[in-house]
SEDREN-349449 format. One record per residue: x, y, z of N, C-alpha, C, O in turn. Coordinates in steps of 0.02 Angstrom, whole numbers, plus 32768, in hexadecimal, padded with zeros to 4 digits. Example, Ala and Ser with C-alpha at 12.3 -4.5 7.8 and 13.67 -1.06 7.14 Angstrom:
! SEDREN-349449
82947EE4818682677F1F818682947F5B818682C87F5A81A7 82827F90816282AC7FCB816582858002818A829E80398192 
This chain:
! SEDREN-349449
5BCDD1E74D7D5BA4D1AD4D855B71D1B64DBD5B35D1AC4DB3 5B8BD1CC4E015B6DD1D74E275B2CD2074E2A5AF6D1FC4E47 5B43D24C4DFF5B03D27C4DE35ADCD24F4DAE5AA2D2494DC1 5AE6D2324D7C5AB6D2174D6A5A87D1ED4D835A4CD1EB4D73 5AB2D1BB4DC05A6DD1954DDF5A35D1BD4E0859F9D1AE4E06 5A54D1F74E315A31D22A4E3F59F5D24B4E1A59BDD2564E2F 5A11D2584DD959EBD28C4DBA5996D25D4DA6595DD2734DA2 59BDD2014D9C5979D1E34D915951D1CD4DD5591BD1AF4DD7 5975D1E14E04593CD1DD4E3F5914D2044E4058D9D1F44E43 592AD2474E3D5902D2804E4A58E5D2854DF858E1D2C24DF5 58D7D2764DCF58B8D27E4DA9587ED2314DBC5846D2354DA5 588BD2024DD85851D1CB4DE45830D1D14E1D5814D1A54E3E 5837D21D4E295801D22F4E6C57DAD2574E5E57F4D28E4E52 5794D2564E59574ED2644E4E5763D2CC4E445791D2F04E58 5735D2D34E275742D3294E175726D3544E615733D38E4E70 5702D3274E8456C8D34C4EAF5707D3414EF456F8D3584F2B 573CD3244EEB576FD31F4F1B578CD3564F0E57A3D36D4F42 5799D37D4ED757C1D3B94EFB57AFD3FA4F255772D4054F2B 57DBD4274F4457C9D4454F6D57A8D4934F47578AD4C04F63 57BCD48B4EFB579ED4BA4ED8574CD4D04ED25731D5074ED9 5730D4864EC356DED48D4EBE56C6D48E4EE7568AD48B4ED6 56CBD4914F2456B0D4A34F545686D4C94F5256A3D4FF4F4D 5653D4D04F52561AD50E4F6255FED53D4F9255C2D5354F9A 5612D55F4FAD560BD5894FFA55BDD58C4FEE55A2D5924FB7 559ED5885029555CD56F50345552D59F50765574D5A550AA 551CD5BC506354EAD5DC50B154F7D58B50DC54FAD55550BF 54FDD596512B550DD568516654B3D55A51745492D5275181 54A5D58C516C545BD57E51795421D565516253FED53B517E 5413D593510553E0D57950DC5411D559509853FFD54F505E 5460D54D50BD5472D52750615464D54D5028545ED52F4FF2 545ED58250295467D5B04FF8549BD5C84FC754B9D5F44FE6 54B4D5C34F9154F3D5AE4F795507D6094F4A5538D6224F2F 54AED6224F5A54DCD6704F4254D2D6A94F7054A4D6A84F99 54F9D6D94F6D54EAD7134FA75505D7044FE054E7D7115014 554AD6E04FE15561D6BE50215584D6ED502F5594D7104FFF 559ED703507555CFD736509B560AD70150C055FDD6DD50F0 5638D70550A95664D6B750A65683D6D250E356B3D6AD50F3 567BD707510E569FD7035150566ED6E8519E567DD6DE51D9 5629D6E5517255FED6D051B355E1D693519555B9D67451B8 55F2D678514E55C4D62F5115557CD642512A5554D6145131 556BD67E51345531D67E51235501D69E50E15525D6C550C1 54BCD69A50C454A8D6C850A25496D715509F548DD73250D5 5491D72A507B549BD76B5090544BD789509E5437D7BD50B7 542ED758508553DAD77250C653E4D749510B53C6D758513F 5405D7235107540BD6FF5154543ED73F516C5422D757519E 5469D7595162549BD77451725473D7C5519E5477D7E151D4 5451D7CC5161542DD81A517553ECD80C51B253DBD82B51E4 53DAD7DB519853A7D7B151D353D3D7C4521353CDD7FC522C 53FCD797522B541ED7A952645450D7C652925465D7BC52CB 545DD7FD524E548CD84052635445D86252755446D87152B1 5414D86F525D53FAD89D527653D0D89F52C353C3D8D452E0 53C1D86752D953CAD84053175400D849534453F2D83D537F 5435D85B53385467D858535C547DD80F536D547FD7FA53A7 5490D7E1532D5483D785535854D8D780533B5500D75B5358 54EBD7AC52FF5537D7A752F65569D7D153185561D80E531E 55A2D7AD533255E8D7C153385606D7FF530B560FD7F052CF 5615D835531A5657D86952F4562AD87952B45647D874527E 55E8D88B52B355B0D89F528855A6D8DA528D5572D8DC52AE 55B7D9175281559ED9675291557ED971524C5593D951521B 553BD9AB52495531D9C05221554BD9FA51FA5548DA2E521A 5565D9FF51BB557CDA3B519E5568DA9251A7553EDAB05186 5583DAA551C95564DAF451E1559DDB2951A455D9DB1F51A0 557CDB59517F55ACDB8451715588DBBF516355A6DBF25154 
């Protein structure tokens, strides 16, 4: 009884409430593709300011 009253709560809460659709977004220009989900930024914002030296634990690939 108790799972069923449950199951119709969470089904009478809006779709944009779950934590699924969420959309990871550039922090900066809201950009919703080309995101690097360990800094939320885009990945021209990203290269923008690695190459600056403006990010944290950023080295460039040498081989």
């Amino acid at each position: 009884m108790d799972e069923e009253i449950a199951n119709k709560e969470i089904a009478a809460q809006p779709r944009d409430a779950s934590t699924y659709r969420l959309v990871r977004r550039c922090a900066i220009t809201s950009r919703p593709r080309g995101v690097v989900h360990k800094w939320r930024l885009s990945r021209i914002v990203f290269r923008h300011l690695a190459d600056y030296n403006k990010l944290s634990g950023v080295q460039r690939a040498m081989w």
